[in-house]
C-alpha positions as CSV (number, residue, x, y, z in Angstrom):
1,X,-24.8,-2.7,-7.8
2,X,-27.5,-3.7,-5.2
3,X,-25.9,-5.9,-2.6
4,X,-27.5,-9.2,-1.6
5,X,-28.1,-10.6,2.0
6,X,-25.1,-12.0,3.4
7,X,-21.6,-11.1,5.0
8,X,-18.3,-12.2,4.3
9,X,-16.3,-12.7,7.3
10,X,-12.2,-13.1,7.4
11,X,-10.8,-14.6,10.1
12,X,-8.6,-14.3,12.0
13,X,-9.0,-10.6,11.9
14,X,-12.6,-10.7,12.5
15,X,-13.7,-8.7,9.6
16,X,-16.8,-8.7,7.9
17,X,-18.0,-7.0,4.8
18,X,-20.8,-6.9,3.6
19,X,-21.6,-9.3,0.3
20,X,-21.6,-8.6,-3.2
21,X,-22.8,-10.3,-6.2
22,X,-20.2,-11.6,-8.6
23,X,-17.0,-10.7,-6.3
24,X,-14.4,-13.0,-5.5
25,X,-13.4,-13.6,-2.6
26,X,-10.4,-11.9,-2.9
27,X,-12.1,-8.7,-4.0
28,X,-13.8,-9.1,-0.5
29,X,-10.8,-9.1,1.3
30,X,-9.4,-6.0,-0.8
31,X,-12.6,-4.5,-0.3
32,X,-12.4,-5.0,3.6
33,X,-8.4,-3.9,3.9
34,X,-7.8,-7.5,5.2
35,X,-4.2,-8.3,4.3
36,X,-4.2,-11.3,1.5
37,X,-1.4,-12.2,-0.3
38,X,-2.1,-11.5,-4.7
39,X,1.4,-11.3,-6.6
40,X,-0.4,-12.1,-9.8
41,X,-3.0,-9.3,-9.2
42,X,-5.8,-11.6,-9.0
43,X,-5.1,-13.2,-12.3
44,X,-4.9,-17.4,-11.1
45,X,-1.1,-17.5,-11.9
46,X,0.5,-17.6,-8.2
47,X,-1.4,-19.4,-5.9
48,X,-0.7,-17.4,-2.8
49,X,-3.9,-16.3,-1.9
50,X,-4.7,-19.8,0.1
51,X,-8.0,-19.3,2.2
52,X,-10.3,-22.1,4.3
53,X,-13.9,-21.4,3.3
54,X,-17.0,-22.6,5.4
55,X,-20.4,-21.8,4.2
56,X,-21.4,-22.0,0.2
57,X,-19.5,-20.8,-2.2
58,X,-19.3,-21.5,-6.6
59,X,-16.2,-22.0,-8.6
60,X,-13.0,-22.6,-7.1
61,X,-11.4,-24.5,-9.7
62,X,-8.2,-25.0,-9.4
63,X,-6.0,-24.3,-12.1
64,X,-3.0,-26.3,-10.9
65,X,-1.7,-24.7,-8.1
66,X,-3.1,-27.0,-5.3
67,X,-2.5,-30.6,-4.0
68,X,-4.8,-33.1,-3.8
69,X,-4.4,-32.7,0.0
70,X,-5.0,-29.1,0.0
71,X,-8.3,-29.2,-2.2
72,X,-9.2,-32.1,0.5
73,X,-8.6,-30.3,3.3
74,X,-11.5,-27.5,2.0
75,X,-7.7,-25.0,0.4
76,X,-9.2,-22.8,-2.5
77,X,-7.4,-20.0,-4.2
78,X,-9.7,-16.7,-3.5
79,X,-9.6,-15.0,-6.5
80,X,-11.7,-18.5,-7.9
81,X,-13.5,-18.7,-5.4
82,X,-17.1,-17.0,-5.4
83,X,-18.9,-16.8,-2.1
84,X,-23.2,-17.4,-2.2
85,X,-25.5,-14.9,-1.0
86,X,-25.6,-15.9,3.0
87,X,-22.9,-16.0,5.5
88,X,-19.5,-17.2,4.4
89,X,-16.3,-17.7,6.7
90,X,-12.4,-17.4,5.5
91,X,-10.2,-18.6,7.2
92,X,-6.3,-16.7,5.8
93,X,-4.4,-19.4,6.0
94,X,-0.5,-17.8,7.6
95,X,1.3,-18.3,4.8
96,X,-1.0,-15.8,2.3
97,X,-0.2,-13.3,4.5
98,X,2.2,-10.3,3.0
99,X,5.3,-10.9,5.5
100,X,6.7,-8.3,7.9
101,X,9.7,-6.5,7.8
102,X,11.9,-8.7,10.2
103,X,15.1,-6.4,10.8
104,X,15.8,-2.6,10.2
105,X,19.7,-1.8,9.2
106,X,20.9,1.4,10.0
107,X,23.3,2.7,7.6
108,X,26.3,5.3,8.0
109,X,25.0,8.7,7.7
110,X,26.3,10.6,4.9
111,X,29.1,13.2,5.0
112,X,28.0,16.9,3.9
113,X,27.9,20.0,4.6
114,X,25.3,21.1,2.7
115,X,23.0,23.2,4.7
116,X,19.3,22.3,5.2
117,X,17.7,24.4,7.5
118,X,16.7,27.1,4.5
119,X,14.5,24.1,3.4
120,X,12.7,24.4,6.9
121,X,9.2,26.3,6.8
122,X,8.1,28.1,10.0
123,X,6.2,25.5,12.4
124,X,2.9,27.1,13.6
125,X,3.3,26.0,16.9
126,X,6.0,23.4,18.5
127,X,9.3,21.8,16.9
128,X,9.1,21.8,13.5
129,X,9.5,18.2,12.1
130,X,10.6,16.9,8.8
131,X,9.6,13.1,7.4
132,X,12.2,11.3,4.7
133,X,10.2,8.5,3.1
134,X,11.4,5.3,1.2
135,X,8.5,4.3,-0.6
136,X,9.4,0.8,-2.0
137,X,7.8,-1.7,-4.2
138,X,6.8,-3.8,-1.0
139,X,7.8,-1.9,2.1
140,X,7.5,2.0,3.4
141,X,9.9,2.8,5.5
142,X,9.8,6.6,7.1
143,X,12.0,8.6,9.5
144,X,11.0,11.9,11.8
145,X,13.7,14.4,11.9
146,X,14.0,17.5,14.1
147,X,14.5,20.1,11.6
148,X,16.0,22.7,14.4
149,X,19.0,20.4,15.3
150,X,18.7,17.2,12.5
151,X,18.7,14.8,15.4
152,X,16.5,11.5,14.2
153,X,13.2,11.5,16.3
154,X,11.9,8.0,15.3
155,X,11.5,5.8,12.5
156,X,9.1,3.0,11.4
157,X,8.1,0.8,8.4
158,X,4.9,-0.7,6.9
159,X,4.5,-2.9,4.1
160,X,3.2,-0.8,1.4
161,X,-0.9,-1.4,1.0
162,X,-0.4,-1.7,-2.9
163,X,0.9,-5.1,-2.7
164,X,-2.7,-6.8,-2.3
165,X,-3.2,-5.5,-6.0
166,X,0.3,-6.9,-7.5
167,X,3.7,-8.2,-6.0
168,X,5.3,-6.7,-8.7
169,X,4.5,-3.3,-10.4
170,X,3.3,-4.3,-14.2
171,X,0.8,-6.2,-12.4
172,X,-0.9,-3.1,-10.2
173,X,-0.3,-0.7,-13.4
174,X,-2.1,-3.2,-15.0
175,X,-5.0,-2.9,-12.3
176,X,-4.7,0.3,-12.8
177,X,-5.4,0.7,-16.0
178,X,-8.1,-2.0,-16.6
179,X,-9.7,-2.3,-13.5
180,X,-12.8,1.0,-13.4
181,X,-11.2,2.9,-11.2
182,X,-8.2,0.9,-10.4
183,X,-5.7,3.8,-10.6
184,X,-7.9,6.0,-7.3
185,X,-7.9,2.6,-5.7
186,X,-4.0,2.2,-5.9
187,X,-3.2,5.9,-5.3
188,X,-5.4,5.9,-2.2
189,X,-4.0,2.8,-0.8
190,X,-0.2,4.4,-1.4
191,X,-1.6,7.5,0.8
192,X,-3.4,5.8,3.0
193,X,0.1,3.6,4.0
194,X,1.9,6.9,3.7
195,X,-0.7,8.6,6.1
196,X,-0.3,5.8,8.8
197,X,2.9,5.5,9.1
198,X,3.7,9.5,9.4
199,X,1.1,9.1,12.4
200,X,3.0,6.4,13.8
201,X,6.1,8.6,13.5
202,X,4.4,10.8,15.7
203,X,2.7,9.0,18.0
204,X,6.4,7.7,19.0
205,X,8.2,11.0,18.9
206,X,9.5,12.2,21.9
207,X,8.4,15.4,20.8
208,X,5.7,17.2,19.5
209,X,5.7,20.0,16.4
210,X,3.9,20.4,13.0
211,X,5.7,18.3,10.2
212,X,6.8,21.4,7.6
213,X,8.8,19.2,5.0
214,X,8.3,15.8,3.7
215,X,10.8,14.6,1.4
216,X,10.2,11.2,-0.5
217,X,12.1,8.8,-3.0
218,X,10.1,5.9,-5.4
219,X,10.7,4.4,-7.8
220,X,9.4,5.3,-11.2
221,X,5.9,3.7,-11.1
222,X,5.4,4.5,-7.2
223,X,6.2,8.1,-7.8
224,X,3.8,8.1,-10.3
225,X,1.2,7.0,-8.2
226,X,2.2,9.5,-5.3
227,X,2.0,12.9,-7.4
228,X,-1.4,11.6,-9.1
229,X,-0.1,10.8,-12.6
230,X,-1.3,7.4,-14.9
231,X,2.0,5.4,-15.1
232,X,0.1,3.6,-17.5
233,X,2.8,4.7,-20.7
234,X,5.5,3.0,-18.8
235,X,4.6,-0.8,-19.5
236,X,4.7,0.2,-23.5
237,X,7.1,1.0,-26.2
238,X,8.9,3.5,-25.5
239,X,8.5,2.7,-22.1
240,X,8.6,7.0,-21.1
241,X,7.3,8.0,-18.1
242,X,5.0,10.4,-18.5
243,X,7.8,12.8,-16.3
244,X,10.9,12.4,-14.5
245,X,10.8,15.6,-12.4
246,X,7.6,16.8,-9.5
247,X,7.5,19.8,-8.6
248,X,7.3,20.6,-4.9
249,X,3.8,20.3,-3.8
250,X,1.9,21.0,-0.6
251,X,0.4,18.2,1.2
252,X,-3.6,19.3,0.8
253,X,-2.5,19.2,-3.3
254,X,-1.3,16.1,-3.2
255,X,-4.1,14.7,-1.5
256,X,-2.3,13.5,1.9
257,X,-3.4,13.1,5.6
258,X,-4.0,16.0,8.1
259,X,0.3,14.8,9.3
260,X,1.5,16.2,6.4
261,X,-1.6,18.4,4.4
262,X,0.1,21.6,5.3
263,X,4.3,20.6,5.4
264,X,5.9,21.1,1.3
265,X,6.5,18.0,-0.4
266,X,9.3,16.9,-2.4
267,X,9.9,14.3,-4.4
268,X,12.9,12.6,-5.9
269,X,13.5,12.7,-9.7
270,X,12.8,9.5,-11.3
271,X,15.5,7.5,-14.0
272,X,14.8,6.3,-17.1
């Protein structure tokens, strides 16, 4: 589709994009990576994605979700909202932002004896470095272990990118599965989260190897998305996912970031 004159700009990140025909202005801010809060997946029903618009814009309608004051004050919902060709602000107002992660409990480690270093392939140079990933419906959480001596290195957390596209996970394998070329858009965000945070992991190590192992646990629908399979037959009678077992994979198969193309993936079986 031909773009028109014009950019979309999102404040207060300071992100433009260029316009497009017939996009909210949600699918701007998706478009862009700008963080805008879409439980519903686009679909009218929430009201979270609150945004200040200045220049011209069509629709808007409200479908019940805003006050009188808000719709004064210039509120509209983005995924009504239709900017003009020309220059449009948005201004994200806090509150349809996806929160942060505002605490990190560390659990009791567990007792075993079960050894792990067999597990460990070779690092080509330095320590080599295994990641354990949580990859939850909202939030990615990750931790760097030292695979010579199982001493934590660092950890960190993200929210996970997929939430823009559906707080809740019939909603994003809904987008999936209607939206052309919904289910690449969703699996790329997912590696795209996982990519960043395994660089953050290193970027805060206090020391340097080649990742060899990654080992993660999802839910059903996330794994899905991870290993590159349609988790489409799970929101339908008999509600089967397609599989419950994935086979270890290297990095470069499953389509990863440089961190982890070459280090042996594992993922967790899913339930049901």
């Amino acid at each position: 589709m031909a773009e028109a004159p014009g950019t979309v700009r999102f404040l207060p990140d300071g992100v433009d994009v260029p316009f497009v025909p017939g996009e909210s202005l949600l699918s701007h801010a998706l478009r862009a990576g700008v963080p805008l809060l879409s439980p519903c997946g686009g679909e009218s029903r929430c009201g979270k994605c609150r945004v200040v618009v200045t220049g011209e814009t069509r629709g808007g309608d409200d479908p019940g979700t805003l006050t009188r004051a808000e719709i004064a004050a210039g509120i509209r919902l983005a995924c009504r909202c239709f900017p003009s060709p020309g220059d449009v602000s948005v201004t994200i107002l806090p509150g349809s932002r996806p929160a942060r992660l505002a605490a990190y409990l560390e659990g009791k480690d567990l007792a075993g004896d079960e050894p792990f270093l067999p597990l460990c392939r070779a690092a080509s140079g330095g320590t080599p470095l295994g990641v354990a990933l949580d990859l939850g419906t909202s939030t990615l959480a990750a931790t760097l272990v030292d695979l010579s001596d199982g001493a934590v290195m660092s950890r960190a957390t993200e929210d996970n990118p997929q939430m823009a596209y559906g707080e809740d996970l019939i909603s994003r394998v809904v987008f999936a599965e209607e939206t052309t070329g919904g289910f690449e858009l969703l699996r790329g965000r997912l590696l795209s989260g996982v990519d960043g945070i395994v660089r953050r992991l290193l970027e805060t190590s206090p020391v340097t190897g080649d990742v060899t192992d990654v080992v993660a646990a999802g839910n059903t629908v996330i794994s899905h998305f991870l290993y590159g399979i349609s988790p489409s037959p799970i929101r339908r009678p008999p509600y089967h996912p397609v599989r419950k077992e994935y086979p270890a994979v290297t990095g470069e198969t499953l389509g990863t970031g440089p961190a982890t193309a070459n280090a042996m993936w594992r993922i967790f079986p899913s339930l049901g």
